[in-house]
C-alpha positions in Angstrom: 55.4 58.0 186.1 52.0 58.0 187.3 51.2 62.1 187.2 52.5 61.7 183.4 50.5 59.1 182.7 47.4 60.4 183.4 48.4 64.1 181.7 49.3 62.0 178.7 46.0 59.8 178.6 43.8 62.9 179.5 45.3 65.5 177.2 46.0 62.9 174.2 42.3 61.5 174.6 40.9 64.9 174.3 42.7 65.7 170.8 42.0 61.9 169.9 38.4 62.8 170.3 38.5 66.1 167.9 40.2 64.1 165.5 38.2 61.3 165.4 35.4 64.0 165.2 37.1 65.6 161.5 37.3 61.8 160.7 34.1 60.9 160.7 32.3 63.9 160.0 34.4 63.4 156.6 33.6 60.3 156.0 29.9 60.4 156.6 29.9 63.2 154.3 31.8 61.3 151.4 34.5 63.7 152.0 37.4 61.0 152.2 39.3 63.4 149.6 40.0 66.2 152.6 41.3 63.6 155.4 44.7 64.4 153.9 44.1 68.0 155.3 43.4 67.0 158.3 46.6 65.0 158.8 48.1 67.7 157.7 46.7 70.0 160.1 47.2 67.3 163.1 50.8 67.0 161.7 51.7 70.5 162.0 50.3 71.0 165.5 52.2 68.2 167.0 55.0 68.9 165.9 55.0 72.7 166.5 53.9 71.3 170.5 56.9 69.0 170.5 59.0 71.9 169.4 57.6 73.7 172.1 58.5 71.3 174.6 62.0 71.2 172.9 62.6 75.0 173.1 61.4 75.0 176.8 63.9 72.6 177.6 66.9 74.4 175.9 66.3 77.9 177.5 66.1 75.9 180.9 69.2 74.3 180.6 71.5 76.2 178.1 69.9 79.3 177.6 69.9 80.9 181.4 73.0 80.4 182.8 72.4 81.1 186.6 71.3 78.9 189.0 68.8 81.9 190.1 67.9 82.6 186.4 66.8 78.8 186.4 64.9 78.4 188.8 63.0 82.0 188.4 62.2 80.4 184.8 60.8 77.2 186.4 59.2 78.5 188.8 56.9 81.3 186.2 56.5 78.1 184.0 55.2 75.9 186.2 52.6 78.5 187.7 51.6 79.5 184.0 51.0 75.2 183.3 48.4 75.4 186.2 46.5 78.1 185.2 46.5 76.5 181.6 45.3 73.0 183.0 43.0 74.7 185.2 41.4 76.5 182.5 41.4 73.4 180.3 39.4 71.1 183.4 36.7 73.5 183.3 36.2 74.5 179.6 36.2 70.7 179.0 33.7 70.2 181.4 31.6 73.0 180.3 31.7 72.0 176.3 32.0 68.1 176.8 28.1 68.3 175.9 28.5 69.9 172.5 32.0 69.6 171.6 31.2 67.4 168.3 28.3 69.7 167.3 30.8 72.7 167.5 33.6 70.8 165.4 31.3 69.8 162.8 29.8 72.8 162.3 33.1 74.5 162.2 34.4 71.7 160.0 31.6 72.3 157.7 32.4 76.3 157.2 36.1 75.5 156.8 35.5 73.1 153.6 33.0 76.1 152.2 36.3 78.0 151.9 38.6 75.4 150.9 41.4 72.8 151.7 43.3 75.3 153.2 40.8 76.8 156.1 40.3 72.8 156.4 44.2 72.2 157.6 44.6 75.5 159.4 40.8 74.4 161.5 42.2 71.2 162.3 45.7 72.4 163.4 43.8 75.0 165.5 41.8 72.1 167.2 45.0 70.3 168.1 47.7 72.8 168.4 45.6 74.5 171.8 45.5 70.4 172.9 49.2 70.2 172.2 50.3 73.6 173.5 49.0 72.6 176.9 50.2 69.4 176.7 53.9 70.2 176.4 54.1 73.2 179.4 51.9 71.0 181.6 54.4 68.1 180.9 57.3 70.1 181.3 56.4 71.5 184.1 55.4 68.1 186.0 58.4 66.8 184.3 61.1 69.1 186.4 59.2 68.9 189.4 59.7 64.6 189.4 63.3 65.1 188.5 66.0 64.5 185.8 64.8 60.8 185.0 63.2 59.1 182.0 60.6 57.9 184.1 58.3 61.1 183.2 58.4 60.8 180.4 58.0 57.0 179.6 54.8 57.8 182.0 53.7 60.6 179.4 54.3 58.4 176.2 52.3 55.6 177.6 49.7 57.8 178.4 49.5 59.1 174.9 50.1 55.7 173.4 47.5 54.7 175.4 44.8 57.9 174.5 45.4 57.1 171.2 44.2 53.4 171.4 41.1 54.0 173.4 40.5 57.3 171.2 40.8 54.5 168.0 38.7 52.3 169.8 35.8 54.8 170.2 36.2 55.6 166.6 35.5 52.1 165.4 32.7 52.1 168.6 34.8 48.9 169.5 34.2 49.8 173.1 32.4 52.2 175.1 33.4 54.9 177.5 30.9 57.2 179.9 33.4 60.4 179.0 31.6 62.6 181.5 32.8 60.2 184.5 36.3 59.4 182.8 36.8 63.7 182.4 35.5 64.5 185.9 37.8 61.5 187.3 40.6 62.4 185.4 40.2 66.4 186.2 39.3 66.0 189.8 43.0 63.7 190.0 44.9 66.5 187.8 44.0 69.1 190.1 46.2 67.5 192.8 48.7 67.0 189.9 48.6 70.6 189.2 48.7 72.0 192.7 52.0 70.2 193.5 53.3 72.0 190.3 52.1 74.9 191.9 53.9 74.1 195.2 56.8 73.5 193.3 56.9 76.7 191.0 56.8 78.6 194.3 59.7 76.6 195.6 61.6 77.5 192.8 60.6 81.2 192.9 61.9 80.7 196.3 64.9 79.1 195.5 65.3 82.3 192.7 64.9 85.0 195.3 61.5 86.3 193.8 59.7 84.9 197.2 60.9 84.5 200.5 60.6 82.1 203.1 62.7 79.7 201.7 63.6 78.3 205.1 60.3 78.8 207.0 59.1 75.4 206.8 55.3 74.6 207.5 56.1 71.3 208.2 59.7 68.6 208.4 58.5 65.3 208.2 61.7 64.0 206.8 62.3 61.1 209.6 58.8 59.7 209.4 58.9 60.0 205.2 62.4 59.8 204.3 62.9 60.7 200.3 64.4 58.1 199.7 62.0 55.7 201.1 59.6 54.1 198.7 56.5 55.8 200.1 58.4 58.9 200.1 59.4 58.6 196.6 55.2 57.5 195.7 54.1 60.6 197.2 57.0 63.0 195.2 56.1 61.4 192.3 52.0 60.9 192.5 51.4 64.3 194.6 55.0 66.2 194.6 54.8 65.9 198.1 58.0 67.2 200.3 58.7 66.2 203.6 59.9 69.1 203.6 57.2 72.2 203.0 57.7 75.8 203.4 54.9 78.4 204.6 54.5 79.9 201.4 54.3 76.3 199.4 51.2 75.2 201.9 49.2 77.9 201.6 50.1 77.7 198.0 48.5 74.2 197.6 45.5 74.8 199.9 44.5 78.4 198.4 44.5 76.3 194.8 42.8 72.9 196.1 39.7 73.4 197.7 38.2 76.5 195.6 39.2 74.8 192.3 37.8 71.6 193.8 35.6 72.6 194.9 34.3 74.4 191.7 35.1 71.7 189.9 32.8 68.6 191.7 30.2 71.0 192.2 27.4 69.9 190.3 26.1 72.0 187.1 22.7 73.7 187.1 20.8 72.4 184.1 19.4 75.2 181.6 16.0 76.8 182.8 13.1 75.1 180.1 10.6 77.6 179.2 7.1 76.4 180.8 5.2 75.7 177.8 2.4 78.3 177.1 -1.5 77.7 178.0 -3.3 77.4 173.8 -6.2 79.4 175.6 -4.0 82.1 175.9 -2.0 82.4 172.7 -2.6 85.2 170.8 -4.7 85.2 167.9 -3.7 86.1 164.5 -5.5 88.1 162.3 
């Protein structure tokens, strides 16, 4: 529940903050007349994402009809979810700073040309939110298991997105978003490199990799899966007691680089030294 929770507070708070941005740009604008467009757009792009989610699941389990066939489909899913999320970390991280100037400003072009560019902006904003949202769920979703635990974990955490991003609307309370998004990305990445692990096991499991049975590690008698702990660090870190080669290097080659990366901290932009009067040049 856990891994879902925080993919469905991160990736829900993100599109709560772009729509709360539309919102209020509209309505310090006295533009309450277009926040219909904008619900509109937001409509359309979560329910296209939840039809995404919905079509990913049906060629999973009805469409491909091997076992093979399944897992080869997991498996290229859950490898395409990381890079996704990874991108996502690190383009939030970079645009954080001016993310409400850049909506605004798009915001403002859009309602230049009319209601329509104003729904089609805002379901652009969200639908790139949502489309992440559903493969990075799905994929983290398989990897826990057939349960309804993932996904009471994901609607809580969207649930609770929505709240907070609410909240910070109505500047009922206050949050330091630059801490909560580095937090919250540094904890994804290990979210996203046992999805990784995973997708290799199942391109293992499909006969695209080898090594299925060259393990790196069996640490099944001091974690059992079954165990509590051993079901904590499935569901928190996909951890197996039981690792292969291939799935290690997998996890390390993606953790410390993109970790790395990640907390290393941002050179600020180069100020121009301001210019000595007694050397400007004079105009004629």
């Amino acid at each position: 529940m856990l891994p879902n929770f925080l993919i469905g507070l991160r990736e829900g708070l993100e599109a709560a903050l772009v729509v709360s941005i539309l919102v209020a740009f509209l309505v310090r604008t006295d533009r309450r007349h277009l926040l219909r467009h904008v619900a509109a757009g937001v409509g359309v792009a979560v329910a296209l994402s939840v039809a995404f989610g919905a079509v990913l699941q049906y060629t999973s389990t009805s469409l491909l009809r091997t076992f093979e066939s399944r897992e080869v489909f997991g498996g290229v899913a859950s490898i395409v979810a990381v890079g996704f999320v990874t991108w996502m970390i690190f383009w939030m991280r970079r645009t954080a700073r001016h993310l409400k100037a850049d909506l605004t400003g798009r915001l403002e072009a859009a309602v230049g040309v009319g209601a329509g560019a104003v729904v089609a902006m805002a379901f652009i904003a969200v639908f790139r939110e949502g489309l992440e949202t559903a493969l990075f769920f799905w994929a983290s979703a398989q990897a826990a298991g057939e349960t309804l635990t993932p996904l009471t974990g994901f609607l809580l955490g969207i649930a609770a997105a929505v709240t907070l991003g609410w909240l910070l609307y109505r500047s009922a309370v206050r949050l330091n978003l630059a801490t909560f998004f580095t937090w919250t990305g540094a904890a994804l990445i290990f979210v996203a490199a046992g999805v990784l692990a995973y997708g290799v096991h199942d391109l293992q499991e499909g006969g695209v990799l080898t090594g299925l049975n060259t393990l790196a590690f069996d640490v099944s008698s001091a974690v059992p899966p079954s165990s509590w702990y051993g079901t904590l660090l499935k569901g928190v870190l996909n951890f197996s007691p039981q690792t292969t080669v291939s799935q290690a290097i997998a996890w390390t080659a993606y953790v410390l680089p993109v970790l790395a990366a990640f907390l290393w901290p941002s050179r600020p932009a180069p100020t121009r030294p301001a210019q000595d009067p007694a050397r400007r040049p004079v105009s004629a």
